[in-house]
NUPAVO-255874 format. One line per field, with one value per residue (C-alpha): x negated, y negated, z negated; residue number from 1; residue in three letters. Coordinates in steps of 0.2 Angstrom, whole numbers, plus 5000, padded with zeros to 4 digits. Layout:
! NUPAVO-255874
c1 <- c(X, ...)
c2 <- c(Y, ...)
c3 <- c(Z, ...)
pos <- c(NUM, ...)
code <- c(Ala, ...)
END
This chain:
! NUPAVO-255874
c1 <- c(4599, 4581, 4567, 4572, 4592, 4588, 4576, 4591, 4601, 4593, 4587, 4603, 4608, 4588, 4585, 4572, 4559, 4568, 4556, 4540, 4532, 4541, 4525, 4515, 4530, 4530, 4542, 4556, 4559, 4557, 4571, 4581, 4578, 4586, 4601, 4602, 4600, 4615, 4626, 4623, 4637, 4628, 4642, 4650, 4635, 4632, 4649, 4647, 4631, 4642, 4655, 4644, 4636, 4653, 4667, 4683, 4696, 4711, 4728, 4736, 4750, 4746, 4762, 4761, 4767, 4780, 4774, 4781, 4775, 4771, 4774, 4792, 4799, 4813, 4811, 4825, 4812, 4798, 4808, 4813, 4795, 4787, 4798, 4795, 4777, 4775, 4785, 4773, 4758, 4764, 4770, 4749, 4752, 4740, 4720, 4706, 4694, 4679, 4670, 4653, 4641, 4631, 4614, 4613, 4602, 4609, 4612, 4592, 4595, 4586, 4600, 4617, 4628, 4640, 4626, 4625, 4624, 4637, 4629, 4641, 4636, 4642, 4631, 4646, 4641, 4654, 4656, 4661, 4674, 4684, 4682, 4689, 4705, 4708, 4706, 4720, 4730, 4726, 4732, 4749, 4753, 4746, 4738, 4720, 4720, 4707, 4693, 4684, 4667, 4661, 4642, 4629, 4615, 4606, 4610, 4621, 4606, 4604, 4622, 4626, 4610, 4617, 4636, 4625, 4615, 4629, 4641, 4653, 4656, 4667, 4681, 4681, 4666, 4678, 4691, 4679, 4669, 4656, 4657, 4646, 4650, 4645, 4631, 4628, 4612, 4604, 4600, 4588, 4595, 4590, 4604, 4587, 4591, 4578, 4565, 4564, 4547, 4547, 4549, 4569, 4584, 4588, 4606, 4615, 4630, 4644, 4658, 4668, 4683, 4671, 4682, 4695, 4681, 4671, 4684, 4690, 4673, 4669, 4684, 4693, 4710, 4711, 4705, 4716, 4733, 4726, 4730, 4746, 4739, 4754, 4747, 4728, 4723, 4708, 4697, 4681, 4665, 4661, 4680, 4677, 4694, 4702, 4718, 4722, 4735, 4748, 4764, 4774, 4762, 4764, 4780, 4786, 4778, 4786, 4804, 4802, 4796, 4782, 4768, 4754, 4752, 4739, 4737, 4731, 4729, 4731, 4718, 4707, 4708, 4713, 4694, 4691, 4678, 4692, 4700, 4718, 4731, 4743, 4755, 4745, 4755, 4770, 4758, 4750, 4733, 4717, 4712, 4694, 4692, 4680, 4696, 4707, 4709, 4710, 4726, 4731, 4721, 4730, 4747, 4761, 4778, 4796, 4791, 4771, 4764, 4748, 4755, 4739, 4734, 4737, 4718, 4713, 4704, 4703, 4715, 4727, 4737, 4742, 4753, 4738, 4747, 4745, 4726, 4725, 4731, 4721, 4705, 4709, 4706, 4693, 4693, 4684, 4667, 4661, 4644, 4632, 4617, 4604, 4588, 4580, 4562, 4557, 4543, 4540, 4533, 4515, 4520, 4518, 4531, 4537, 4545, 4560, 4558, 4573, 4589, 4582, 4594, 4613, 4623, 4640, 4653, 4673, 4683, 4696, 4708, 4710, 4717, 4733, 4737, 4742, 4756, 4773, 4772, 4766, 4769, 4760, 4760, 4753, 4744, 4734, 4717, 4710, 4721, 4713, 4701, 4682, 4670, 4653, 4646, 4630, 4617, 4619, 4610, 4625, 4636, 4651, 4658, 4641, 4638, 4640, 4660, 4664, 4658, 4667, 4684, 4681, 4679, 4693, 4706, 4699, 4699, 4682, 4670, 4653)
c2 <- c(4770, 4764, 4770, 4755, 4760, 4779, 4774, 4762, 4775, 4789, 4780, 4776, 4795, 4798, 4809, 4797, 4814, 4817, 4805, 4809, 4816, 4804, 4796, 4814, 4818, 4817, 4805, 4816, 4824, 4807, 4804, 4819, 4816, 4800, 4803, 4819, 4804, 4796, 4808, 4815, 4810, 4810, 4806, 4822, 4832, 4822, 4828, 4845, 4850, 4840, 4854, 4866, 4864, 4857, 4870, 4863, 4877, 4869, 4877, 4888, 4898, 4913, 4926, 4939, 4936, 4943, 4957, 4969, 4986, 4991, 5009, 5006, 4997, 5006, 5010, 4994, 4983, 4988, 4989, 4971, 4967, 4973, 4964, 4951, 4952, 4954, 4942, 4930, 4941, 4939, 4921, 4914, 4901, 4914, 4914, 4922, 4914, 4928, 4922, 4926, 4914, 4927, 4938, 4959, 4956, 4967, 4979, 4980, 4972, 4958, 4947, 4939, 4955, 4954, 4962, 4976, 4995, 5005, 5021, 5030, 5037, 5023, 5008, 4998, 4983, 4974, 4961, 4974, 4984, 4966, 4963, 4981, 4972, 4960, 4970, 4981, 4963, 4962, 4978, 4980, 4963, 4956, 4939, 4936, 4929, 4914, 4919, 4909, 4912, 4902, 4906, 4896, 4886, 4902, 4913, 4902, 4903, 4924, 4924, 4915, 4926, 4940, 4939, 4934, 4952, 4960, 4952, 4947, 4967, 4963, 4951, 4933, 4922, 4905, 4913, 4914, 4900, 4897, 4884, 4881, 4881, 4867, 4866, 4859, 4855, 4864, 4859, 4866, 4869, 4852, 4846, 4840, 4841, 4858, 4851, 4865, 4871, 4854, 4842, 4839, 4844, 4861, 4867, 4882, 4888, 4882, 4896, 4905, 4891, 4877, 4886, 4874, 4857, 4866, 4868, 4849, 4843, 4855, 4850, 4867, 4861, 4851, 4863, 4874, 4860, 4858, 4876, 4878, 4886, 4887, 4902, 4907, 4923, 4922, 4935, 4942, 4949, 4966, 4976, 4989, 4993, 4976, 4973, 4957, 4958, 4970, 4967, 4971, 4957, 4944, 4948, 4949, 4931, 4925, 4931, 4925, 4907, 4904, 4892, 4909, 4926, 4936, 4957, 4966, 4984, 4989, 4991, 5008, 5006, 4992, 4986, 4986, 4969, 4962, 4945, 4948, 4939, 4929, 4912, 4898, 4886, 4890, 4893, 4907, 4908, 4924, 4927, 4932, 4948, 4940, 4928, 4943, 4949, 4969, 4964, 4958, 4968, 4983, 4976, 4988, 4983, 4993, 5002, 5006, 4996, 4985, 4968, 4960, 4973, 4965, 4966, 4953, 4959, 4941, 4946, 4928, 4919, 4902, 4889, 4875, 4862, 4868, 4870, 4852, 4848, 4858, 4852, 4834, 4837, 4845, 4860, 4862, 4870, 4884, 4885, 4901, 4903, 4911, 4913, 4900, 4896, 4876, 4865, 4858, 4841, 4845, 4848, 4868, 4882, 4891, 4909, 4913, 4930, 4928, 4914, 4896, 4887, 4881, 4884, 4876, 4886, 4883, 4898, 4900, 4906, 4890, 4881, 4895, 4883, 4869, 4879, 4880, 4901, 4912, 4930, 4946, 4964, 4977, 4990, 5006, 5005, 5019, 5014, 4994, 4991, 4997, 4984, 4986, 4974, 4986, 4997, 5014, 5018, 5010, 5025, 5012, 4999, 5004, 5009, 5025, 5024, 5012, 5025, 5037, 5029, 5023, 5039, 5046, 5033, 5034, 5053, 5052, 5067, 5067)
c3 <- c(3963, 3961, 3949, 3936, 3936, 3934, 3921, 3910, 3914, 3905, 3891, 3884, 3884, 3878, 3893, 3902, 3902, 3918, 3925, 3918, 3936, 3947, 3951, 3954, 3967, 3982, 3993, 3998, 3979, 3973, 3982, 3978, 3959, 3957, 3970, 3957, 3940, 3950, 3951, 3933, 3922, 3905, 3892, 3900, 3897, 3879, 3874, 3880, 3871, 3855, 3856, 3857, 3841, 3832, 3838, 3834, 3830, 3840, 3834, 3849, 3849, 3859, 3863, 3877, 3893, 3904, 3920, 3931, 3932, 3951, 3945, 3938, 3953, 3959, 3978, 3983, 3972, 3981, 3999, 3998, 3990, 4004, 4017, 4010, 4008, 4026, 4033, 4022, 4030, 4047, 4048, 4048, 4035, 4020, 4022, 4010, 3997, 3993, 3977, 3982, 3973, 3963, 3966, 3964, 3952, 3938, 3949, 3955, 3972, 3980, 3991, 3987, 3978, 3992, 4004, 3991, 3998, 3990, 3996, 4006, 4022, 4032, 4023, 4020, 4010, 3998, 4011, 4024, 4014, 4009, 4027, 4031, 4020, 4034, 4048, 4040, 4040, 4059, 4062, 4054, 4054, 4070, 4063, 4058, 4041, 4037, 4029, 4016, 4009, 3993, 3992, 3980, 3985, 3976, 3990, 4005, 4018, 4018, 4018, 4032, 4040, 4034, 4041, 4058, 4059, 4055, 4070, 4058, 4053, 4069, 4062, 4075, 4069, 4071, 4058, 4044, 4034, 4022, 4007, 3992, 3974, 3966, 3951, 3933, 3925, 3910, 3894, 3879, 3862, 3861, 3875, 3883, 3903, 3909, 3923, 3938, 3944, 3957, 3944, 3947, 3936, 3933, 3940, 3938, 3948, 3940, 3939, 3948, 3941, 3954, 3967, 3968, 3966, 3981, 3992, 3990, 3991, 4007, 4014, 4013, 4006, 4023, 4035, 4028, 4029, 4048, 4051, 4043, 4027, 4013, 4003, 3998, 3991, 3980, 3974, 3968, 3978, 3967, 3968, 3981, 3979, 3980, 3987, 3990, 4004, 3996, 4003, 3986, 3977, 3987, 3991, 3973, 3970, 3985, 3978, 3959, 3966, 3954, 3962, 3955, 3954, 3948, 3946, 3931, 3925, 3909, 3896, 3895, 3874, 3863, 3861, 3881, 3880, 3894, 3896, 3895, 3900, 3888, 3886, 3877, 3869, 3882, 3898, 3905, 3901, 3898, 3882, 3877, 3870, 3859, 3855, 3850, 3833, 3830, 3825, 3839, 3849, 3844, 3843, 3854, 3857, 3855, 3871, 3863, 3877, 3869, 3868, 3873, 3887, 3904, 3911, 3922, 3940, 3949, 3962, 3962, 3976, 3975, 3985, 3994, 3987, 3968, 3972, 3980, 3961, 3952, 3961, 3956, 3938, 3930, 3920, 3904, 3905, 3894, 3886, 3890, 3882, 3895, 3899, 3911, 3918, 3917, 3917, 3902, 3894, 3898, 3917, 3914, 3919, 3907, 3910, 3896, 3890, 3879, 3879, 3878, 3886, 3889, 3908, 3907, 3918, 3924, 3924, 3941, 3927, 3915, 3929, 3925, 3909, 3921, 3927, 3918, 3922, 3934, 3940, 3934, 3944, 3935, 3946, 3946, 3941, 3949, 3966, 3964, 3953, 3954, 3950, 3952, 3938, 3931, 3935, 3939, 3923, 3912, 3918, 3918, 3932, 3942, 3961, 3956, 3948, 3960, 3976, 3966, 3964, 3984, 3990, 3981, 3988, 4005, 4003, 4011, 4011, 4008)
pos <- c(1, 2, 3, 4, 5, 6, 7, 8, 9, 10, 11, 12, 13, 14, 15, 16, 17, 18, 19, 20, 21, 22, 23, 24, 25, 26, 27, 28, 29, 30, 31, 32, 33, 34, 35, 36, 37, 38, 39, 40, 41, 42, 43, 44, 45, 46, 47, 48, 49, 50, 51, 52, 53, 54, 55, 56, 57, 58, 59, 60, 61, 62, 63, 64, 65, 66, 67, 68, 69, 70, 71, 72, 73, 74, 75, 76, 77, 78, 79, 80, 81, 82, 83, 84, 85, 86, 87, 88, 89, 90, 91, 92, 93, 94, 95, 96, 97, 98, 99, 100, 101, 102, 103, 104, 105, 106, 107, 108, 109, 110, 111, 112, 113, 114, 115, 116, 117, 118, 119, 120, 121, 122, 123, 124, 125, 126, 127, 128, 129, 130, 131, 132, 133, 134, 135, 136, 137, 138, 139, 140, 141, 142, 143, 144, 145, 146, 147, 148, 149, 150, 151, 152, 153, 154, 155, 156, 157, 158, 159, 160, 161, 162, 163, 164, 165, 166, 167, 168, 169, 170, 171, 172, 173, 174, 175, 176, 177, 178, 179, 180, 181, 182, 183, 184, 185, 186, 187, 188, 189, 190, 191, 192, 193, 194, 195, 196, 197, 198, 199, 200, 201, 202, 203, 204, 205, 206, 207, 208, 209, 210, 211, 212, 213, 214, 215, 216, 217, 218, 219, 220, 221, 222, 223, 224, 225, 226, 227, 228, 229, 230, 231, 232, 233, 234, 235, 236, 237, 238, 239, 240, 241, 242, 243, 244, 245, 246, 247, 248, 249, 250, 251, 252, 253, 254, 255, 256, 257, 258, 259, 260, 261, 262, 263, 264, 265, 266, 267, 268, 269, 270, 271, 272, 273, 274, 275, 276, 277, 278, 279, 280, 281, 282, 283, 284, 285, 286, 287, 288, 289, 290, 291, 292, 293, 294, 295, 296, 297, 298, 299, 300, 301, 302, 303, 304, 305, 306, 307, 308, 309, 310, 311, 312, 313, 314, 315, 316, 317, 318, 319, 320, 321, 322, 323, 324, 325, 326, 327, 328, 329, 330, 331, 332, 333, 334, 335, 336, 337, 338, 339, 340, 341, 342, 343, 344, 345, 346, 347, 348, 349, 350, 351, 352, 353, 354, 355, 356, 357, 358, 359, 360, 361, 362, 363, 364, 365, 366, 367, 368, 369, 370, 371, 372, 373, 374, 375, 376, 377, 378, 379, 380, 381, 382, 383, 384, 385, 386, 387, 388, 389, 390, 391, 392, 393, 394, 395, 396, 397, 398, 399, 400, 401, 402, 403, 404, 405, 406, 407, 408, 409, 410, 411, 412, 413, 414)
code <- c(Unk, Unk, Unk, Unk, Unk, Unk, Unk, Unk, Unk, Unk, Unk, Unk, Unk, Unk, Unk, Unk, Unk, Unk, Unk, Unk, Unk, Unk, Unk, Unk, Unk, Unk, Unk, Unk, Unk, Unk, Unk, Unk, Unk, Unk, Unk, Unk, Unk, Unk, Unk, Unk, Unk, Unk, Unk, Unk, Unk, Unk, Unk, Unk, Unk, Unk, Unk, Unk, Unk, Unk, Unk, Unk, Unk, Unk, Unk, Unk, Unk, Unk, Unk, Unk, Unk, Unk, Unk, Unk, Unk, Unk, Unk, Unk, Unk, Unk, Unk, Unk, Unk, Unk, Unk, Unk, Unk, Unk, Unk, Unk, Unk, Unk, Unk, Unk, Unk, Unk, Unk, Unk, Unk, Unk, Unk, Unk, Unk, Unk, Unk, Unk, Unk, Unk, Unk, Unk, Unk, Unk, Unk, Unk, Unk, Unk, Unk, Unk, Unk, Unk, Unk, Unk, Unk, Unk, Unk, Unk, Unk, Unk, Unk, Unk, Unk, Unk, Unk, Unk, Unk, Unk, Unk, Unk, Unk, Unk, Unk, Unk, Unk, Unk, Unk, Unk, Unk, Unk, Unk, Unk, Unk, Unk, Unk, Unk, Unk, Unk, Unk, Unk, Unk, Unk, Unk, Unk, Unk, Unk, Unk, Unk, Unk, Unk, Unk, Unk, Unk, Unk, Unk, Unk, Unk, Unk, Unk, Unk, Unk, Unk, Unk, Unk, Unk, Unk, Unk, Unk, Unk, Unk, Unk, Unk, Unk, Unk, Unk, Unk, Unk, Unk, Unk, Unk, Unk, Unk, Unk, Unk, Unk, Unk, Unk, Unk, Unk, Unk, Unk, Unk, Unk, Unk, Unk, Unk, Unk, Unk, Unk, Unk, Unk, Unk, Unk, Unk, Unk, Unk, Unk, Unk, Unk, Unk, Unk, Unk, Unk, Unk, Unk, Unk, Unk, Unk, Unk, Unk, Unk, Unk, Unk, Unk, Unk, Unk, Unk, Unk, Unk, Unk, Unk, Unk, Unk, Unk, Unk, Unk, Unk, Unk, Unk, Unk, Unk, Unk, Unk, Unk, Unk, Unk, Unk, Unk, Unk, Unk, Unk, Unk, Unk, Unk, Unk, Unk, Unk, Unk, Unk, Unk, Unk, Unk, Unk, Unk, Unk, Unk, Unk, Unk, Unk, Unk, Unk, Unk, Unk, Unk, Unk, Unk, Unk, Unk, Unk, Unk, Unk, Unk, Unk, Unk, Unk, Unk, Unk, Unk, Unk, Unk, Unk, Unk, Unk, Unk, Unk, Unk, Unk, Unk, Unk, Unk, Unk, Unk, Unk, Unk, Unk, Unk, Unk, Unk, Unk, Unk, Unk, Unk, Unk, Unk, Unk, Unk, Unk, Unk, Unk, Unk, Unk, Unk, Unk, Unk, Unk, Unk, Unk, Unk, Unk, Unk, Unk, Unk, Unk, Unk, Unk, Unk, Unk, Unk, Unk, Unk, Unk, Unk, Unk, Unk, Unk, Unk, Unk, Unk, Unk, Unk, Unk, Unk, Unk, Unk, Unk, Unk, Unk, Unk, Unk, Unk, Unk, Unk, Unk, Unk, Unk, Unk, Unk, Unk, Unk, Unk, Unk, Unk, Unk, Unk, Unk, Unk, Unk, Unk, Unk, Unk, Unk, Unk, Unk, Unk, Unk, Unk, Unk, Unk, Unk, Unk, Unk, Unk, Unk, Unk, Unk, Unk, Unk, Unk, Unk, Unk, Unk, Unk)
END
């Protein structure tokens, strides 16, 4: 695309402001501007800043949806669960996707959040305790499982350093694999595409539901068919206490033959700000809290179980082939209003120092509503699920109740 066709192009979306320091650039970022004015698709971006200011209420039909209680398995259940589970584990044909896109920045820390010190006496990052979650694979099931990386363009490069300086944490450098998430440009409350500090168009990662976009653009689904990859585990960066290859989960999804399965734990209190899962219009789905009525919210059923209390943790295994679908059609993205940095008309940089500007992001879990059901194993939230999300000075889902509930499981003694 040449300056003239980027130039028609934008003008009939009203967006030719893009160009405004074309001539003042040099060479090489005039070149990355209009391959980036190519690849824009404008009547997308048009339409999502239209739906943002006219939010149609679509009529869906949410119900709850059907889980198993790890708890209340009787010990046959969890015998032939678990045998199950690792046959799968021990057959080679499962790898891991760690969602590592995002910085430490609201936890203080300078770097990619997955090289985040927990503060135990040993150092270990969150990147080395999921890595201690393979090893554990290694040694009880005698495979090394595939282990996929999805990083940003924010925080790829230190990554990659990173994994190098730490050898790996020990686990085979060839087994493991970095791939970027992909990115979305800005707009004002305008809809007006944000300029960066260079002159070029303002992106923003686009999601931790980019996952299944990146992997087929990365070429991830087919490294994974070339090595005889049927199941993937996917699963967040910030759970110190995730536990992504449990025997009874996956060997529960493997005996009820559903193409998904996801964990939860149960809500702390009906008003927990938690996406929840639910059926949508007949599919499994997550529901907003911001979505839930108190009603609803509050709702028990014959047993006094909260109807709407299945929390979600990000711990979800699918078949590849389901993926391979899912990433051929694009899921709907979400407006968030942040703050954002940009050069302005005048050729100035101005710093936000209060929300100014849209990022549109996919969400992994929307591509649930594809499926005709999935399964859902409730777990212990103190046994699996210690986020660290906030800084130690919010007192909750910080380093310092994450190392807490680490330590307690590991019965480590400090």
């Amino acid at each position: 695309m040449d300056y003239s066709q980027a130039l028609n192009k934008l003008k009939h979306y009203n967006q030719e402001h893009i160009l405004k320091f074309y001539d003042k650039m040099p060479k090489q970022k005039q070149e990355e501007l209009l391959k980036q004015i190519e690849n824009l698709d404008l009547e997308q971006i048009s339409t999502l800043f239209k739906n943002i200011k006219n939010q149609e209420n679509k009529k869906t039909k949410v119900e709850p949806i059907e889980y198993v209680d790890k708890e209340k398995l009787t010990e046959e259940e969890k015998k032939e669960y678990e045998r199950l589970g690792n046959e799968t584990l021990s057959s080679g044909k499962i790898a891991a996707i760690t969602m590592a896109g995002g910085q430490g920045t609201r936890l203080g820390h300078k770097g990619p959040k997955g090289t985040f010190d927990l503060g135990l006496k040993s150092h270990k990052t969150l990147f080395e305790i999921i890595c201690d979650t393979l090893k554990k694979v290694q040694e009880q099931n005698g495979v090394t499982i595939p282990w996929y990386i999805m990083t940003s363009e924010e925080n790829n490069e230190e990554t990659v350093e990173f994994f190098k300086k730490n050898n790996y944490f020990g686990y085979p450098e060839k087994e493991i694999t970095f791939f970027k998430q992909g990115q979305y440009p800005m707009i004002d409350i305008n809809g007006k595409i944000l300029l960066d500090e260079n002159g070029l168009v303002k992106q923003a990662a686009d999601g931790h539901g980019g996952v299944y976009i990146a992997m087929q653009k990365n070429n991830i689904i087919e490294d994974m068919r070339k090595k005889g990859i049927k199941w993937v585990v996917i699963g967040g960066v910030d759970n110190v206490l995730v536990n992504m290859f449990d025997p009874i989960f996956i060997g529960m999804y493997i005996k009820q033959g559903y193409k998904s399965a996801s964990k939860s734990v149960v809500k702390k209190y009906p008003e927990e700000k938690v996406g929840v899962f639910c059926k949508k219009n007949g599919r499994p789905s997550i529901i907003e809290y911001t979505e839930l009525s108190e009603e609803m919210a509050n709702d028990r059923d014959e047993n006094g179980e909260l109807k709407y209390g299945e929390s979600n943790i990000i711990v979800h295994i699918f078949e590849l082939e389901v993926i391979e679908k899912i990433s051929k059609n694009l899921l709907p993205y979400h407006p968030a209003f942040k703050k954002a940095n940009y050069m302005n008309e005048n050729g100035e940089i101005v710093i936000a120092k209060e929300p100014n500007a849209y990022k549109f992001e996919a969400f992994i879990f929307d591509a649930f509503e594809q499926l005709d059901n999935m399964s859902i194993l409730r777990v212990n939230r103190e046994e699996e699920f210690a986020p660290v999300k906030n800084s130690d000075d919010k007192g909750v889902d910080c380093p310092k109740t994450a190392r807490e509930l680490y330590k307690k499981h590991f019965q480590i003694k400090e």
